[in-house]
N, C-alpha and C positions, 0 to 999 in steps of 0.2 A: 416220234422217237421210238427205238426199240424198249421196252421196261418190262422186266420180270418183277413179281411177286411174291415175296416168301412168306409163305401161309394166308389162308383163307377162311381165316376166321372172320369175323364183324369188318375188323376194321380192314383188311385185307381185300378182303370181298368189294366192300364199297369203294377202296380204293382205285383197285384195280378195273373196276364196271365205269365210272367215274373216268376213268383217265382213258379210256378203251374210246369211251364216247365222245372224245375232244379230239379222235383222228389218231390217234396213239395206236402201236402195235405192243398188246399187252401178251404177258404169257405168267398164267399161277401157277406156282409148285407148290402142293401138301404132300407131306407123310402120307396122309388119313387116305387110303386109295377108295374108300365107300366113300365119301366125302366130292374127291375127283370124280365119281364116276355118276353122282350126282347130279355136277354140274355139268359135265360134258353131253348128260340127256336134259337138260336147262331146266335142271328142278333146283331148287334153294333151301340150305339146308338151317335159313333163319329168315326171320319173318320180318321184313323191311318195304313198306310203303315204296312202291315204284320198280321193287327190283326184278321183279318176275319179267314184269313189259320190256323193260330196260335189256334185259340179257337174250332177251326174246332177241330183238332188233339186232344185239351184237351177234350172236351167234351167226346170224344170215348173213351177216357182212364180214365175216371172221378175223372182225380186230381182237377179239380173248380167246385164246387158247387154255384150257386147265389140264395140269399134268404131273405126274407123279414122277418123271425124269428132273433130277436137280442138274444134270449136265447140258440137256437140253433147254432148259431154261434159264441158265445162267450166260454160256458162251456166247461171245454176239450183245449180249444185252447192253448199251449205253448207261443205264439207270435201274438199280435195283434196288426194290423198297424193303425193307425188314417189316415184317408187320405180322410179327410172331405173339405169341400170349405168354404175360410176365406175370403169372401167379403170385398170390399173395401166401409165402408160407406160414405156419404155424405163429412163431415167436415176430408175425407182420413186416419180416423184411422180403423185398420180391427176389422171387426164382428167376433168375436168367440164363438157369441151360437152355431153354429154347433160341435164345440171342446169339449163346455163344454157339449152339451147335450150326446156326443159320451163318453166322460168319466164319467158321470152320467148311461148311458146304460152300460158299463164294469162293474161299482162298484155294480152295482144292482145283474147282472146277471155272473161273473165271482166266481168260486168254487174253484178254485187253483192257484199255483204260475204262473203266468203270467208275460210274461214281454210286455211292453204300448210300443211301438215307436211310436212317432208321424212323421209322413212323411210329414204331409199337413205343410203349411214355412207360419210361426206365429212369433208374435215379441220375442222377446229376455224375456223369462222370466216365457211362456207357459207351459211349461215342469211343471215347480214348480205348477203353477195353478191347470194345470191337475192331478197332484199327490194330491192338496189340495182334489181336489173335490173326486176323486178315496178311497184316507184314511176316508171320511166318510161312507165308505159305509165296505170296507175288507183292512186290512194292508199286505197281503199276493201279493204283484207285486214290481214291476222296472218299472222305467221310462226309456226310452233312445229317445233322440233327433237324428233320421236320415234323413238328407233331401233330397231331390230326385233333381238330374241336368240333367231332362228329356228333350229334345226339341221335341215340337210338329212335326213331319212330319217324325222325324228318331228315336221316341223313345224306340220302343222294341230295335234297334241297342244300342242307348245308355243305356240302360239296362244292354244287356247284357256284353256290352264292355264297361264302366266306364273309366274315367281316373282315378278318386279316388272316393273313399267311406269316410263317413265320420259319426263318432260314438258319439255323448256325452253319459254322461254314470254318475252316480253316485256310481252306484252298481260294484264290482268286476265281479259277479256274470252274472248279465246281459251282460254288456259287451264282456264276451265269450261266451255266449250264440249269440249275435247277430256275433261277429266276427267270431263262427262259420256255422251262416248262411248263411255268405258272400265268408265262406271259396276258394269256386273253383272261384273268379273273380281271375286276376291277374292286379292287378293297385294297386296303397299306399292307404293304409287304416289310417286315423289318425283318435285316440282315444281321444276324448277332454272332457270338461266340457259338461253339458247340457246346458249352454249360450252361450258357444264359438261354439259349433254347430250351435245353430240357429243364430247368427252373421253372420257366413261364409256365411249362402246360401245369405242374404240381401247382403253382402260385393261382395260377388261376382257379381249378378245381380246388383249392381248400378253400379260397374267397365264396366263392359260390353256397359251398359246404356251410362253411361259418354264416352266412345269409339267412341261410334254411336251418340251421339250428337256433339262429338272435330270435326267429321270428316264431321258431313253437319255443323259445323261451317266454317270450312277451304275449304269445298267446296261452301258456302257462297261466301266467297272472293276470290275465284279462278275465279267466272264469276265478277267479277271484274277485275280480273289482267288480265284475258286471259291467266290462266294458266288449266292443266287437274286435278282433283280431282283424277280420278284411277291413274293415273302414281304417282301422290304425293303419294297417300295410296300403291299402290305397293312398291315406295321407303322407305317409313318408314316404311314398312310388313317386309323388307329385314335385319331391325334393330333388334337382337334376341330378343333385350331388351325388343320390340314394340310389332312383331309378327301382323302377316296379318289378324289375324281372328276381326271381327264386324270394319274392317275399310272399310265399302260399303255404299258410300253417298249414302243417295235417300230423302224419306218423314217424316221419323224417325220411332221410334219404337212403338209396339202397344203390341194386345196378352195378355193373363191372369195372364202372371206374371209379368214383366219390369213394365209399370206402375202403377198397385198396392204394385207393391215391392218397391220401388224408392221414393214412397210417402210413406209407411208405416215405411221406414227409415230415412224418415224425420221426419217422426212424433212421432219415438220413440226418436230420437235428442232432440227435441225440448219439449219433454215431461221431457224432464232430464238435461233441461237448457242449450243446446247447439244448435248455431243456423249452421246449415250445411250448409254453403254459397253455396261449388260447387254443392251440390246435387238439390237446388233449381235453380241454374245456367242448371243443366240438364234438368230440366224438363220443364224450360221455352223453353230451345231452341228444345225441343221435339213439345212443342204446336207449337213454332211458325214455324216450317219446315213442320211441317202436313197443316197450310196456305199456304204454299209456294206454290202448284200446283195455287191455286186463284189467286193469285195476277198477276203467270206467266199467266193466262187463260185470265183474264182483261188487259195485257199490252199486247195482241194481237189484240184479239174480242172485247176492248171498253166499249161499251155497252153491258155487260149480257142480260139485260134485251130482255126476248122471246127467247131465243137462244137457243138451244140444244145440250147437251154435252153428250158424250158415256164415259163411265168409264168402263176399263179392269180390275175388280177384285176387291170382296170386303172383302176378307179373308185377314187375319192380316198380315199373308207368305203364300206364298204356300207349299203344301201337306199339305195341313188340313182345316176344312170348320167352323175353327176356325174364326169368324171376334169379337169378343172381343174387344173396345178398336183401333179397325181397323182406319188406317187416312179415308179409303172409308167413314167411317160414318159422321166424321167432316167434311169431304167433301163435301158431300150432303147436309148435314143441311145450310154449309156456302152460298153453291148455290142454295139454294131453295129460299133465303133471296134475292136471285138478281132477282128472275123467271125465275131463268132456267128450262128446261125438264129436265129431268135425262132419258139418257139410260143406263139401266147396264147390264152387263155379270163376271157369277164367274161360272170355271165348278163344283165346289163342296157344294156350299154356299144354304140353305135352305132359299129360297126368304122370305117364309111367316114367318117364324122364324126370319129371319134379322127384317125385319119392324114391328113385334110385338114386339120384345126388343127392338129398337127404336122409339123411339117421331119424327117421321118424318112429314114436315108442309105439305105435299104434293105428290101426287101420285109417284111412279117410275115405268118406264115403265122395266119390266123385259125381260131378253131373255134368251131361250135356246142354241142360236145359235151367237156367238162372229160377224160374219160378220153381221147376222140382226140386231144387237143392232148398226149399226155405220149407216145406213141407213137416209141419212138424216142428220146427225149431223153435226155440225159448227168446231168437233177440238173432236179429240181420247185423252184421258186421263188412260196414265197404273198407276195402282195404286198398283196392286200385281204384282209381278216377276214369275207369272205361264209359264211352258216350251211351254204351248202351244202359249204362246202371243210371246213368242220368235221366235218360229219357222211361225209367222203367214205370210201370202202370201201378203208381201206390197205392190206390184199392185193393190191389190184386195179392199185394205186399201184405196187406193189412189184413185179410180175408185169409194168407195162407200161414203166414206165424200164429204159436200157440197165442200172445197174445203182441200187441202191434209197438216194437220195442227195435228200435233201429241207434245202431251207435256207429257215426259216421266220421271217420276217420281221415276223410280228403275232402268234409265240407260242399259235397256234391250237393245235398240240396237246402233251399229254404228254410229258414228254422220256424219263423212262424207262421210257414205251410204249413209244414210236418204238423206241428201242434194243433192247427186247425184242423188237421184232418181226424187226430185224434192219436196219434201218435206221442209215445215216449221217447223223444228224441233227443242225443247228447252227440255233440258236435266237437270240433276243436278251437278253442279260443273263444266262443260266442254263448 
């Protein structure tokens, strides 16, 4: 099928690489012309497992075209995806001028029957918007609402291996047109309204959410009780009902979708008279676990004040140099307020990039090298779950901190290693 691309961001990207490599003839259009020009010399302008080799292969076979013509890109096209960025404004409800100005460039520049899917996860109600704005301009398209359950670090895998697909659809028409784009996955595919799709993707990401806040609630009161948080979450993993996946205390969640998602469902609740108790029960206990490294920092060290602290990692997860929304950034800001130093280390995180998207009060000292950033420091703070902080040489650890004082915040390692080796060690839930 012919398919164009509206924006090339995350999920645009993957999309579009993804759909290029099933025999598809894809074409992306960005604004961003550094961006396009980018990819057109088949460099990647985010860091995603697979995707370099991947675009490598396309480009030789010229199924992805990227391009900075919205008229080229659109005329001709069968299927055009939206997969714009819906920021989260100030007062938590999301920006959709990019949406609207993406469906304003269709209706201008689209010649024939077309069908719209919007990919980018927009409130309950977009679909209609988009088609208002598309019908001023040509009545000849479809809407269809499909949202993408892509995770940063494995999502060409998740691309290509779905557990389900999921269709709204008002049109007959469209509908098998898209259901047979998706034809060769093999996972259920459910065919819904154009509301009840975009529900799902909210619905599911605040489940998620609410998992990962129940479980550094219970790992809360587990250093209380002196009981272990992973054995608990292991045993209620065992429950089918429950299911193991997002029960991993640590500092909570972060990243470009969960907390804009999470609030932008509360905000469509409360925009429709309904106040969403547990979802704002979530988000509190998200803020208040991304403190939780502080307070454990201060009921060691005392006095902040002059001290200097190393932070392992200021990406949201690891595999992706995503820090978005990151706890590192709350972090910092909340330790600057004490005078702390900051040392950090992330192997994948763009230093000058991080600190221009943040309002940070005061310098950070950056490193290239995970062991020179601990040089000196009063207490090692992990704050991503990167394999290489896993596998780090804790002698080495021990030998370069002022004194051997680690507070691990993603449960990376052993507790009664640590201890044995002679380490002051404070974990999460354990």
């Amino acid at each position: 099928m012919k398919i164009a691309i509206i924006g090339t961001g995350y999920v645009g990207l993957v999309t579009g690489v993804c759909l290029a490599n099933l025999g598809n003839s894809v074409i992306c259009y960005d604004i961003d012309k550094s961006k396009i020009k980018q990819l057109q010399a088949g460099k990647i302008p985010i860091y995603e497992s697979g995707m370099k080799k991947l675009l490598k292969k396309l480009n030789a076979s010229k199924n992805i075209v990227f391009t900075n013509n919205p008229e080229k890109t659109i005329k001709g096209s069968e299927i055009i995806f939206i997969a714009v960025g819906t920021p989260q404004q100030k007062n938590g409800v999301v920006d959709l001028s990019f949406v609207k100005n993406a469906a304003r460039t269709i209706g201008k520049f689209s010649n024939s029957y077309t069908v719209i899917v919007n990919k980018s996860t927009v409130p309950v109600g977009t679909a209609i918007l988009v088609k208002k704005i598309i019908s001023c301009y040509n009545k000849n398209f479809d809407i269809v609402s499909n949202p993408e359950f892509l995770k940063e670090g494995s999502a060409i895998e998740d691309f290509a291996n779905p557990e389900r697909i999921i269709i709204g659809a008002e049109s007959r028409k469209a509908r098998k047109i898209i259901n047979k784009l998706y034809r060769s996955f093999n996972c259920p595919v459910l065919n819904t309204s154009l509301e009840t799709a975009e529900m799902i993707k909210y619905a599911s990401n605040a489940f998620l959410a609410t998992k990962i806040s129940f479980i550094n609630e219970i790992a809360n009161v587990c250093e209380k009780v002196n009981a272990d948080v992973e054995t608990v979450a292991r045993g209620m993993g065992l429950d089918s009902r429950i299911g193991s996946s997002f029960l991993k205390a640590g500092i909570g969640y972060g990243g470009s979708c969960f907390p804009k998602d999470i609030k932008a469902l509360h905000n469509i609740a409360l925009s429709n008279n309904y106040r969403f108790k547990l979802l704002k029960a979530v988000i509190q206990v998200n803020n208040d676990q991304k403190r939780s490294l502080v307070k454990k920092t201060k009921s060691i060290l005392k006095n902040l004040n002059n001290k200097k602290i190393c932070l392992w990692g200021l990406a949201f997860k690891p595999n992706t140099d995503d820090f978005r929304e990151s706890a590192a950034i709350d972090l910092i800001k909340l330790f600057q307020k004490e005078n702390v130093t900051i040392n950090a280390y992330d192997p994948k995180i763009n230093y000058e990039e991080f600190v221009n998207k943040n309002n940070f009060k005061n310098k950070i000292n950056f490193y290239s090298d995970k062991y020179d950033a601990l040089k000196n420091c009063d207490i090692l703070l992990i704050v991503t779950e990167w394999n290489e902080f896993k596998k780090a040489d804790l002698e080495k650890i021990k030998i370069l901190l002022k004194k051997p004082i680690v507070i691990d915040g993603r449960n990376i390692y052993e507790d009664n290693k640590m201890k044995k080796l002679g380490f002051r060690y404070l974990s999460v839930g354990r």
